[in-house]
Jmol script that loads the backbone (N, CA, C; Angstrom):
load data "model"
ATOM      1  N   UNK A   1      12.856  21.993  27.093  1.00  0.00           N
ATOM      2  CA  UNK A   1      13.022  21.868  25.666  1.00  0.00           C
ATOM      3  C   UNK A   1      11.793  22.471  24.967  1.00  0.00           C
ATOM      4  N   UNK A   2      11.838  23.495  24.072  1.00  0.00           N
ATOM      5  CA  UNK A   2      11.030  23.618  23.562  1.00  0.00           C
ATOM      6  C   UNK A   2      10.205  22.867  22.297  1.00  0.00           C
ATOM      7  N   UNK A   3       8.869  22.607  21.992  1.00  0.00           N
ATOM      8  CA  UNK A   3       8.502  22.102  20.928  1.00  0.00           C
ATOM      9  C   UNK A   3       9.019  22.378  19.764  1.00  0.00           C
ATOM     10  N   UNK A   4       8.859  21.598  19.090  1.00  0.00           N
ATOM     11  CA  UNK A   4       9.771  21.724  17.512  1.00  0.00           C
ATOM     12  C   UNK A   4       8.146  21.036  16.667  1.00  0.00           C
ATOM     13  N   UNK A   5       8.598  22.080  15.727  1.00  0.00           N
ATOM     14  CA  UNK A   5       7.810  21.823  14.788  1.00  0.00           C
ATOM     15  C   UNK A   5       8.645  20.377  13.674  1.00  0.00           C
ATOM     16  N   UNK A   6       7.480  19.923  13.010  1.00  0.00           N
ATOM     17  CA  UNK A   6       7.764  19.016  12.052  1.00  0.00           C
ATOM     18  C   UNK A   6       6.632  19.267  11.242  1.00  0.00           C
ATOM     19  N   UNK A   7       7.329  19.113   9.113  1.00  0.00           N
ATOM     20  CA  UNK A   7       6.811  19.147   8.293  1.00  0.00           C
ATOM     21  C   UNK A   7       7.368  17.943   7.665  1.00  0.00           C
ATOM     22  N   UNK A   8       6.539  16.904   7.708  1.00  0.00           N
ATOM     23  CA  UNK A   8       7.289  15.853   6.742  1.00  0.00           C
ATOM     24  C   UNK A   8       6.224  15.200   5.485  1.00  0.00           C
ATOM     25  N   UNK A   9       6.782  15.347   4.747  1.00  0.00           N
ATOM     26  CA  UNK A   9       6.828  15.479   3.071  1.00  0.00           C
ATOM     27  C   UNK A   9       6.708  14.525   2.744  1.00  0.00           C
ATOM     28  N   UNK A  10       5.596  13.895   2.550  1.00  0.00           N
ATOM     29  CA  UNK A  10       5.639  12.662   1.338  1.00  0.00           C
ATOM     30  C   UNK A  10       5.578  12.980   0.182  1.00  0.00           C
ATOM     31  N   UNK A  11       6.650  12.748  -0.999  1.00  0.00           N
ATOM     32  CA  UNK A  11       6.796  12.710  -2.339  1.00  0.00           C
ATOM     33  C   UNK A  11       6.717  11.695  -2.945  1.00  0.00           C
ATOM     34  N   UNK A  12       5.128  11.592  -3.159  1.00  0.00           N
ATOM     35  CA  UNK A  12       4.639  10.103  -3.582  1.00  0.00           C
ATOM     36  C   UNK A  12       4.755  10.283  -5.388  1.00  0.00           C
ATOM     37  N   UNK A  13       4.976   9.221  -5.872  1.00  0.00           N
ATOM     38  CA  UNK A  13       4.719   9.065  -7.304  1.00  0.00           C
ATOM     39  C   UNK A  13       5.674  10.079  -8.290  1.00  0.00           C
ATOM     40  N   UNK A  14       7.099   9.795  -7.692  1.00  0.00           N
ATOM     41  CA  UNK A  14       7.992  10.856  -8.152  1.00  0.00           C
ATOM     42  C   UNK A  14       8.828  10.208  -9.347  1.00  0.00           C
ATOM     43  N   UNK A  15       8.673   8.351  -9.070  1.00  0.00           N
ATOM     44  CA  UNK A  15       9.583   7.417  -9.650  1.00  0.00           C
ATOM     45  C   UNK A  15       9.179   7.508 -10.949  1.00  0.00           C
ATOM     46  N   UNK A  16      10.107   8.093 -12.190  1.00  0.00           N
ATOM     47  CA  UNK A  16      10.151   7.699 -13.265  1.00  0.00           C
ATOM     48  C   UNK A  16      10.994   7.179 -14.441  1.00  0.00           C
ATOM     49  N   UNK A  17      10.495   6.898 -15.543  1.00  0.00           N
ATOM     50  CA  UNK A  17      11.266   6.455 -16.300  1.00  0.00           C
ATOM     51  C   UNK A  17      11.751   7.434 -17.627  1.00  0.00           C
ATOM     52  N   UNK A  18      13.715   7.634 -17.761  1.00  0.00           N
ATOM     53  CA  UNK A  18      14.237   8.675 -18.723  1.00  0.00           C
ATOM     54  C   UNK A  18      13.160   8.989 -20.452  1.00  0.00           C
ATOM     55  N   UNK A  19      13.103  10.070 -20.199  1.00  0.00           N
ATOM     56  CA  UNK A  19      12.064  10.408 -21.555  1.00  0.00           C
ATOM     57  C   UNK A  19      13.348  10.711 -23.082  1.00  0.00           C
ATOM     58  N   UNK A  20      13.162  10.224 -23.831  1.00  0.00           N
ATOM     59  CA  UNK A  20      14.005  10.950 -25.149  1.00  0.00           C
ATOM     60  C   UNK A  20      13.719  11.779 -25.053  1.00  0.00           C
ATOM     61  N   UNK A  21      12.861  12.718 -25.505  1.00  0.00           N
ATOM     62  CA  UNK A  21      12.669  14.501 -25.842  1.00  0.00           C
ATOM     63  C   UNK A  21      13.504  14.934 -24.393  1.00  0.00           C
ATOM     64  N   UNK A  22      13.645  14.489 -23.156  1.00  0.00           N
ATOM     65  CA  UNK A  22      14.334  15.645 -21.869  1.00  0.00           C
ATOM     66  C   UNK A  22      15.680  15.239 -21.861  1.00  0.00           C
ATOM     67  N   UNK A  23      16.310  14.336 -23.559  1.00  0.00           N
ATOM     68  CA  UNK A  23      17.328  13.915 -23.605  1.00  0.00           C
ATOM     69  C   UNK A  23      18.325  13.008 -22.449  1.00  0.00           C
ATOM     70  N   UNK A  24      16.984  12.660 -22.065  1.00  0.00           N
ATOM     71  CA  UNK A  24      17.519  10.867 -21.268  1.00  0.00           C
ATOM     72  C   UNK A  24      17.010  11.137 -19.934  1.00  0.00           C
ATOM     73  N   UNK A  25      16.502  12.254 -19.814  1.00  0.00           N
ATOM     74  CA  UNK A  25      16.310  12.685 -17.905  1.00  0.00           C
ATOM     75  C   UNK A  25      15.328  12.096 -17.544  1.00  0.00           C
ATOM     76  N   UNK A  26      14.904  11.982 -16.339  1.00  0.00           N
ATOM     77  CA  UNK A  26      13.531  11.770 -16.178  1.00  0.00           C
ATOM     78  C   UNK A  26      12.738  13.213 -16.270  1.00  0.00           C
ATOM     79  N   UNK A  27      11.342  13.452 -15.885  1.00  0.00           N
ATOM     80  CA  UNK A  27      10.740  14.487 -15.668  1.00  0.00           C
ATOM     81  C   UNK A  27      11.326  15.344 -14.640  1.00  0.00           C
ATOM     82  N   UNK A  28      11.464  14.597 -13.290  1.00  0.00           N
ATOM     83  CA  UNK A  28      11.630  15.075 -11.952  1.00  0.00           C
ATOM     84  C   UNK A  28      13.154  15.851 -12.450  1.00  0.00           C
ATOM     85  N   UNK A  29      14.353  15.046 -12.887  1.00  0.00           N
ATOM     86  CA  UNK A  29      15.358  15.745 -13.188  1.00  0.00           C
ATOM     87  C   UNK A  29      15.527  16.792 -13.921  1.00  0.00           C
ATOM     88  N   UNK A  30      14.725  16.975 -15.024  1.00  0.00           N
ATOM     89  CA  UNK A  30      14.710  17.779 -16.081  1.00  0.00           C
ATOM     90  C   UNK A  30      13.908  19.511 -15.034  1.00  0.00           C
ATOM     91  N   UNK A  31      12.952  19.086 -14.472  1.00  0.00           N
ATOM     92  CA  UNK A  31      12.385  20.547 -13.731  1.00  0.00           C
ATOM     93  C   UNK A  31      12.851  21.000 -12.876  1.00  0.00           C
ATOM     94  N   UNK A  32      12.220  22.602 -13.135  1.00  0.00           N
ATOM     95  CA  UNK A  32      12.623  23.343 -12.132  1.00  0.00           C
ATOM     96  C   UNK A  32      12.465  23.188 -10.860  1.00  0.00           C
ATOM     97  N   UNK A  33      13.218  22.845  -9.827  1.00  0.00           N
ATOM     98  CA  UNK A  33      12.241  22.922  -8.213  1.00  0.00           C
ATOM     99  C   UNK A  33      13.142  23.528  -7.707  1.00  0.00           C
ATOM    100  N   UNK A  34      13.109  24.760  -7.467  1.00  0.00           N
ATOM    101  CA  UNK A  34      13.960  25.650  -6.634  1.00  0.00           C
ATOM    102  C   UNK A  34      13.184  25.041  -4.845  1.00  0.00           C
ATOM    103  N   UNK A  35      11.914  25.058  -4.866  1.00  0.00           N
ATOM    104  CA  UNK A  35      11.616  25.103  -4.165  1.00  0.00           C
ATOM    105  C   UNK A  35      11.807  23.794  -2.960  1.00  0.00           C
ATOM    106  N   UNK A  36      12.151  22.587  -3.474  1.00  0.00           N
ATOM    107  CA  UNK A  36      12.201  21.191  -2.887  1.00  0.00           C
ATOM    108  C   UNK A  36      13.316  21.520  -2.806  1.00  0.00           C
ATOM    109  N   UNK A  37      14.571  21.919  -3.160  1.00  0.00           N
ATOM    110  CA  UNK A  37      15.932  22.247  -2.982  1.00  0.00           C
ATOM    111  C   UNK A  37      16.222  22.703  -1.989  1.00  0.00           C
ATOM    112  N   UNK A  38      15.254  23.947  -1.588  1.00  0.00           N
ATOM    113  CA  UNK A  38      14.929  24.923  -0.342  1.00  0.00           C
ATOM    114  C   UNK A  38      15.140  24.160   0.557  1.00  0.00           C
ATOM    115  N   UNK A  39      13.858  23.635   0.719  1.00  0.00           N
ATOM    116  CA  UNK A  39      13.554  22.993   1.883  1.00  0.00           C
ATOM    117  C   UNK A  39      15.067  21.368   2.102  1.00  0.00           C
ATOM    118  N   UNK A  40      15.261  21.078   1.076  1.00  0.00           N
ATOM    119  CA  UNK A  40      16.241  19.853   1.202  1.00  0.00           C
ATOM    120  C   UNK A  40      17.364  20.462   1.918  1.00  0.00           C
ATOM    121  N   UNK A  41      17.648  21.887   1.487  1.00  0.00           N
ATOM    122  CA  UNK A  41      18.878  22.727   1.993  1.00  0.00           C
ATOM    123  C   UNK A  41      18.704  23.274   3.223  1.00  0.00           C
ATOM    124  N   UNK A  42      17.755  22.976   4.087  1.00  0.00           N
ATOM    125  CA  UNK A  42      17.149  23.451   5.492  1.00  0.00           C
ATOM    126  C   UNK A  42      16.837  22.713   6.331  1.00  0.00           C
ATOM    127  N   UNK A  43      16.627  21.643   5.918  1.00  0.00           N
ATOM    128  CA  UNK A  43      15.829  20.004   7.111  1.00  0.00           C
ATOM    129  C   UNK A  43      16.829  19.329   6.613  1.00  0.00           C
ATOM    130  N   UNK A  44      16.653  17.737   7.011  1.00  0.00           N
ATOM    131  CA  UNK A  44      16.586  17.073   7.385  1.00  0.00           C
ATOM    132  C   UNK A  44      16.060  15.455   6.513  1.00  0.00           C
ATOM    133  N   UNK A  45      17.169  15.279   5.160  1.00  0.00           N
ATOM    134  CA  UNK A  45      16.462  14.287   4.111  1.00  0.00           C
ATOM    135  C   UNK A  45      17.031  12.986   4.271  1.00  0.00           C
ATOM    136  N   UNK A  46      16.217  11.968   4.125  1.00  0.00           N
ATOM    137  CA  UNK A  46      16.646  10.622   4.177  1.00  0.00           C
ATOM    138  C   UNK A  46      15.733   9.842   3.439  1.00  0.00           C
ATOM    139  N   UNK A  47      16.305   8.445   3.167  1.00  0.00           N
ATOM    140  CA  UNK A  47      15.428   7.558   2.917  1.00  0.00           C
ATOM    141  C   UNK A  47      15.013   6.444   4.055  1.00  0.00           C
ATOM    142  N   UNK A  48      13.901   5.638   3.639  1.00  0.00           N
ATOM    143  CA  UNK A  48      13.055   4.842   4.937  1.00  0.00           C
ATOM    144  C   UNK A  48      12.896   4.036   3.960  1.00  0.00           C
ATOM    145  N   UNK A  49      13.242   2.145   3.929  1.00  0.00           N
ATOM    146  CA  UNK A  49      12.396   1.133   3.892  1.00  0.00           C
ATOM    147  C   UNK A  49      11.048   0.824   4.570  1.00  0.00           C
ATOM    148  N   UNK A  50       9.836   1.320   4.637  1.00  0.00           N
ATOM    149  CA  UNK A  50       8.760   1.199   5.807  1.00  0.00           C
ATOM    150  C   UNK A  50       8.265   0.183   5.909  1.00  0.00           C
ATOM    151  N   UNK A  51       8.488  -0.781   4.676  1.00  0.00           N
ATOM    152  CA  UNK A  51       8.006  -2.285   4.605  1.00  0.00           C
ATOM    153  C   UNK A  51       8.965  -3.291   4.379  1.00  0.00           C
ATOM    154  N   UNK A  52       8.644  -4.617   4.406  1.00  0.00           N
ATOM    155  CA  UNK A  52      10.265  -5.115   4.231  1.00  0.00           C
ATOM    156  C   UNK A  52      10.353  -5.231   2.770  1.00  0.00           C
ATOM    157  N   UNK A  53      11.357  -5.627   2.281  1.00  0.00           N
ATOM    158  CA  UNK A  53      11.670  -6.030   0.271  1.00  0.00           C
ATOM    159  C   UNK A  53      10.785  -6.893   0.053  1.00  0.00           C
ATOM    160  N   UNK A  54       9.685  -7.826   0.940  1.00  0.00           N
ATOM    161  CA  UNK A  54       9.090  -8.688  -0.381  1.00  0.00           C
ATOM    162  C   UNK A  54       7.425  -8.188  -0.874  1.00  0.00           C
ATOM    163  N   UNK A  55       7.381  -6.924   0.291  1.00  0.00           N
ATOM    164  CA  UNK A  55       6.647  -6.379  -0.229  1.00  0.00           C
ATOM    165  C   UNK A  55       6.313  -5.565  -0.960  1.00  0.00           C
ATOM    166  N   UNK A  56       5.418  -5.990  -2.344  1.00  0.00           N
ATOM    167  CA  UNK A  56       5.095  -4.509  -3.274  1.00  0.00           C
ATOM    168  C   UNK A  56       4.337  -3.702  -3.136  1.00  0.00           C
ATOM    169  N   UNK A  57       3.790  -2.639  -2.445  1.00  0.00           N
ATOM    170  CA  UNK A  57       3.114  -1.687  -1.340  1.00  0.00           C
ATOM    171  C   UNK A  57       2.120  -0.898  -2.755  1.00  0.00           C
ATOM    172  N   UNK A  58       1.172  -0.444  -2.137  1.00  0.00           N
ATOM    173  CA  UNK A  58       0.192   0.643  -2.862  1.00  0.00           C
ATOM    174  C   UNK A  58       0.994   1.791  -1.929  1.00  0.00           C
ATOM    175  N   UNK A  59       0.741   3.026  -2.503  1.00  0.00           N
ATOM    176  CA  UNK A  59       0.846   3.968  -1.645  1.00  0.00           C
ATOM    177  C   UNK A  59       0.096   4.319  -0.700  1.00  0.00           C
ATOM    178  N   UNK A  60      -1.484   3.631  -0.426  1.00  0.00           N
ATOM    179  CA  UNK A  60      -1.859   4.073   1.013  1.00  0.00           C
ATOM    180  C   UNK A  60      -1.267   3.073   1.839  1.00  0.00           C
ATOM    181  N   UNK A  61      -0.436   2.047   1.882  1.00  0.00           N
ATOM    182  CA  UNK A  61      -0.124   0.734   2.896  1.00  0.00           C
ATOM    183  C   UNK A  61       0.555   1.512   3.027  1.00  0.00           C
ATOM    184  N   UNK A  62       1.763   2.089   1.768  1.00  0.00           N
ATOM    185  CA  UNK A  62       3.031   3.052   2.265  1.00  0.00           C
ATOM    186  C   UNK A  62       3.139   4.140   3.550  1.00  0.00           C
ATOM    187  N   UNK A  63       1.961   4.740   2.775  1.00  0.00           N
ATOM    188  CA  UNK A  63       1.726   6.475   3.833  1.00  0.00           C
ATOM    189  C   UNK A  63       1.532   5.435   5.298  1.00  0.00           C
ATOM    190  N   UNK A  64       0.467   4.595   5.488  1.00  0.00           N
ATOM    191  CA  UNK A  64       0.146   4.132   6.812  1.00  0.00           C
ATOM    192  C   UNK A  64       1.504   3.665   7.547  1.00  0.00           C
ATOM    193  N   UNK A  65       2.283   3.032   6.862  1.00  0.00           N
ATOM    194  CA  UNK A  65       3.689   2.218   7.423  1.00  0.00           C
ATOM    195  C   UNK A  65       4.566   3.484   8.028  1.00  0.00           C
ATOM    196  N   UNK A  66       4.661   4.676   7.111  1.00  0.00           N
ATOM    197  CA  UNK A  66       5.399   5.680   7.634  1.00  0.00           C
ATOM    198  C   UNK A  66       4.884   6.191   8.517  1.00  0.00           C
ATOM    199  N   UNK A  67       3.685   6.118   9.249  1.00  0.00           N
ATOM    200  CA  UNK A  67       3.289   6.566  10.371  1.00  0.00           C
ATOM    201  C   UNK A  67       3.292   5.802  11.308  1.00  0.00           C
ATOM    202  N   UNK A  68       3.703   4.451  11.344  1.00  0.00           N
ATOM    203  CA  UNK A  68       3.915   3.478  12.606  1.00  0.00           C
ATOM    204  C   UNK A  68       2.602   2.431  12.687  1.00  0.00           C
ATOM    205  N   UNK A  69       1.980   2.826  11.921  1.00  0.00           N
ATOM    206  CA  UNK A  69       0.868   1.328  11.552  1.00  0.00           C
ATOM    207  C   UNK A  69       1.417   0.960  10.983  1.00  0.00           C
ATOM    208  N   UNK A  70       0.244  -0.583  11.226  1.00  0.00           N
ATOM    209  CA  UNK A  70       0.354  -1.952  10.810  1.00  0.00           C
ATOM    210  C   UNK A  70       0.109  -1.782   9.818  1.00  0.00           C
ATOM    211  N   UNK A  71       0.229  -1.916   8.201  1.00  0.00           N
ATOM    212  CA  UNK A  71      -0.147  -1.629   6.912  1.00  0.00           C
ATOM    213  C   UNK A  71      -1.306  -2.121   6.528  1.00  0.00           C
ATOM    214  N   UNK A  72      -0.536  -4.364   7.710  1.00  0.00           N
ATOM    215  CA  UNK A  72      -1.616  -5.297   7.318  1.00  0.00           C
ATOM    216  C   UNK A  72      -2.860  -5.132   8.256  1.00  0.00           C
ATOM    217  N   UNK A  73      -3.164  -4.481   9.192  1.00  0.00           N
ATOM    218  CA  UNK A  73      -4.208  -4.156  10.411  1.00  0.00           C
ATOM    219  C   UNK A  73      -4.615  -3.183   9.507  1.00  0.00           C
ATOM    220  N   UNK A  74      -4.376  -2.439   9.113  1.00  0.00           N
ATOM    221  CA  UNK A  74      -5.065  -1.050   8.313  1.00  0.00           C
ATOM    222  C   UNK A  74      -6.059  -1.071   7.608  1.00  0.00           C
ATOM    223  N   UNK A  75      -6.147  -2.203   6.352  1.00  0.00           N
ATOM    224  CA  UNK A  75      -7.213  -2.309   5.743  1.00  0.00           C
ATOM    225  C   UNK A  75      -8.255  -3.934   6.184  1.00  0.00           C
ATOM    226  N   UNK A  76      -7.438  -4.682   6.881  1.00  0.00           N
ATOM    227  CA  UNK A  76      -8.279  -5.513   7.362  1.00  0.00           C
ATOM    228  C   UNK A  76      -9.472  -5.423   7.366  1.00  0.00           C
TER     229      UNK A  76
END
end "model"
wireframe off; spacefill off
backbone 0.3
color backbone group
């Protein structure tokens, strides 16, 4: 088997809330991204719970959880 490459993408801080002036969109909806389209139209997209629901995560506990650490060992 040959090696396979992997590029995986964290799109942190994408969550927003609809603006009046982009007439109800969010930001993310309203722009251009030919380019995240690309790549969505070539790999491999999903979503991941990495923590369970009662936790409300910073994004470095996040990034650490998606790599198979302990979130809570991490900053201990």
């Amino acid at each position: 088997m040959k090696n396979k490459k992997i590029l995986f993408v964290i799109i942190d801080g994408l969550g927003d809330r609809p603006v009046k002036q982009l007439k109800g969109r969010t930001p993310l909806e309203a722009a251009k991204k030919p380019n995240l389209k690309l790549m969505a139209s070539h790999g491999l997209c999903g979503m991941q719970n990495a923590l369970p629901p009662s936790v409300y995560p910073t994004s470095e506990e996040t990034h650490i959880a998606l790599f198979g650490y302990d979130y809570k060992k991490a900053w201990g």
